[in-house]
Every structure is written in structure tokens, then in C-alpha cells.
C-alpha positions, 0 to 999 in steps of 0.5 A, spaced: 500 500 500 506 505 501 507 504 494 501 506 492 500 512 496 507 515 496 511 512 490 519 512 490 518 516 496 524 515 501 520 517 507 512 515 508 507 514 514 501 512 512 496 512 518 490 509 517 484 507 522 486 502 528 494 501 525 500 506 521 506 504 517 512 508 517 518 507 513 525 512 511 533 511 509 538 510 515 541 516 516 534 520 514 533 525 518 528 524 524 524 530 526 521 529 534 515 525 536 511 529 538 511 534 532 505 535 528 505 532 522 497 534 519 491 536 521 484 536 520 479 541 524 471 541 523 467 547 524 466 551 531 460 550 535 461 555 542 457 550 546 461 545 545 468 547 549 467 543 555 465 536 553 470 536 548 475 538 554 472 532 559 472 528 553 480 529 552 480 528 560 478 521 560 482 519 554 488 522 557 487 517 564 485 511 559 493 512 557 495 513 564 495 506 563 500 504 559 497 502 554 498 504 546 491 504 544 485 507 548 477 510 545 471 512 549 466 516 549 463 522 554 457 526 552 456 525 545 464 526 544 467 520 541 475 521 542 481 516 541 488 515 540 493 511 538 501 511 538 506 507 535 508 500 538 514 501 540 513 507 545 514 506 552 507 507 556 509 513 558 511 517 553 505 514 549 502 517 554 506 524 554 505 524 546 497 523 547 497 529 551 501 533 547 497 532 541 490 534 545 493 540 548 495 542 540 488 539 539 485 545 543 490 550 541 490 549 534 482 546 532 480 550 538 471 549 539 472 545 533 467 539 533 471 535 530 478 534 529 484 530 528 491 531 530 497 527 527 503 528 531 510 524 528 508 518 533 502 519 536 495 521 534 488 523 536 481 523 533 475 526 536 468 528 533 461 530 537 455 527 535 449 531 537 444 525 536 448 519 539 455 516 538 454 510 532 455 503 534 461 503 531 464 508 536 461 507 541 465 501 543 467 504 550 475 503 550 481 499 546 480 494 552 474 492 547 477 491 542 481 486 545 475 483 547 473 483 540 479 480 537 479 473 542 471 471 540 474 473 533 479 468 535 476 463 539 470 462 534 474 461 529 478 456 533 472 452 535 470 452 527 477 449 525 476 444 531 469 441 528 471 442 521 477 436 524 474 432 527 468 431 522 473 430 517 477 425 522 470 422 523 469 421 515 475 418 514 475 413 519 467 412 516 472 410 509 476 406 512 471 402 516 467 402 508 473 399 505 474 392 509 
């Protein structure tokens, strides 16, 4: 995918929903993890300020943690983040916050905006009928929640799928004599 985005490109990071990828030559230049990279901030709404502000408190406590992913929900505001694999807990933590402060310094009473620092990044939207289904999953805890039925039904899928082709094949062996 890297190289249908960004050709011959000595350097990318490509971010997409849940992972990134990130590639550049040895002796690039490396720029610090918590320098803003893009930024994407919706229209205002002056109401809106201190929902997003406890919204960004809860997310800031879910990295306390030390985990590398975290999404919750307060208010109708969906807000999550997500650093890369190999920060620490603490600097996760420290890059989720920076990108927060840039978030209300830049995007300001933005009902929606996403802050994409070099090693970390943020995402945030008010939705004033209800947050969907599909962001409402509460915390990155959920999510690995998620991934272990997802493993577990498809363990109990291979096992019976097996054990009906072991039966089949004693039935066959049985028909043979």
C-alpha cells in the first residue's frame, strides 16, 4: 500500500484507522515525536468547549495506563488515540497529551478534529444525536475483547471442521474392509 500512496518516496507514514506504517533511509533525518505532522479541524460550535475538554480528560487517564491504544466516549464526544508500538507507556502517554493540548490550541471549539503528531495521534468528533455503534465501543480494552471471540470462534470452527473430517475418514476406512 506505501507504494501506492507515496511512490519512490524515501520517507512515508501512512496512518490509517486502528494501525500506521512508517518507513525512511538510515541516516534520514528524524524530526521529534511529538511534532505535528497534519491536521484536520471541523467547524466551531461555542457550546461545545467543555465536553470536548472532559472528553480529552478521560482519554488522557485511559493512557495513564500504559497502554498504546485507548477510545471512549463522554457526552456525545467520541475521542481516541493511538501511538506507535514501540513507545514506552509513558511517553505514549506524554505524546497523547501533547497532541490534545495542540488539539485545543490549534482546532480550538472545533467539533471535530484530528491531530497527527510524528508518533502519536488523536481523533475526536461530537455527535449531537448519539455516538454510532461503531464508536461507541467504550475503550481499546474492547477491542481486545473483540479480537479473542474473533479468535476463539474461529478456533472452535477449525476444531469441528477436524474432527468431522477425522470422523469421515475413519467412516472410509471402516467402508473399505
Amino acid at each position: 500500500m506505501a507504494t501506492s500512496l507515496c511512490g519512490d518516496a524515501v520517507a512515508a507514514q501512512i496512518q490509517l484507522a486502528g494501525c500506521s506504517i512508517q518507513y525512511s533511509l538510515a541516516g534520514y533525518p528524524q524530526v521529534s515525536g511529538t511534532q505535528m505532522q497534519y491536521k484536520v479541524c471541523g467547524s466551531s460550535e461555542a457550546s461545545f468547549q467543555e465536553k470536548r475538554d472532559k472528553a480529552f480528560s478521560q482519554l488522557e487517564a485511559g493512557f495513564a495506563g500504559g497502554s498504546d491504544f485507548y477510545a471512549t466516549t463522554f457526552e456525545s464526544v467520541y475521542v481516541m488515540g493511538q501511538c506507535e508500538g514501540d513507545l514506552s507507556g509513558g511517553d505514549c502517554g506524554e505524546c497523547v497529551k501533547e497532541a490534545l493540548q495542540q488539539a485545543e490550541e490549534v482546532c480550538g471549539r472545533a467539533v471535530s478534529g484530528q491531530i497527527y503528531l510524528f508518533r502519536c495521534y488523536i481523533s475526536y468528533k461530537y455527535y449531537p444525536n448519539g455516538v454510532s455503534g461503531d464508536e461507541s465501543s467504550g475503550s481499546g480494552q474492547d477491542t481486545g475483547k473483540t479480537v479473542a471471540i474473533v479468535i476463539g470462534g474461529a478456533f472452535a470452527l477449525f476444531f469441528v471442521v477436524s474432527s468431522l473430517l477425522f470422523i469421515r475418514s475413519l467412516l472410509k476406512k471402516r467402508d473399505d474392509y
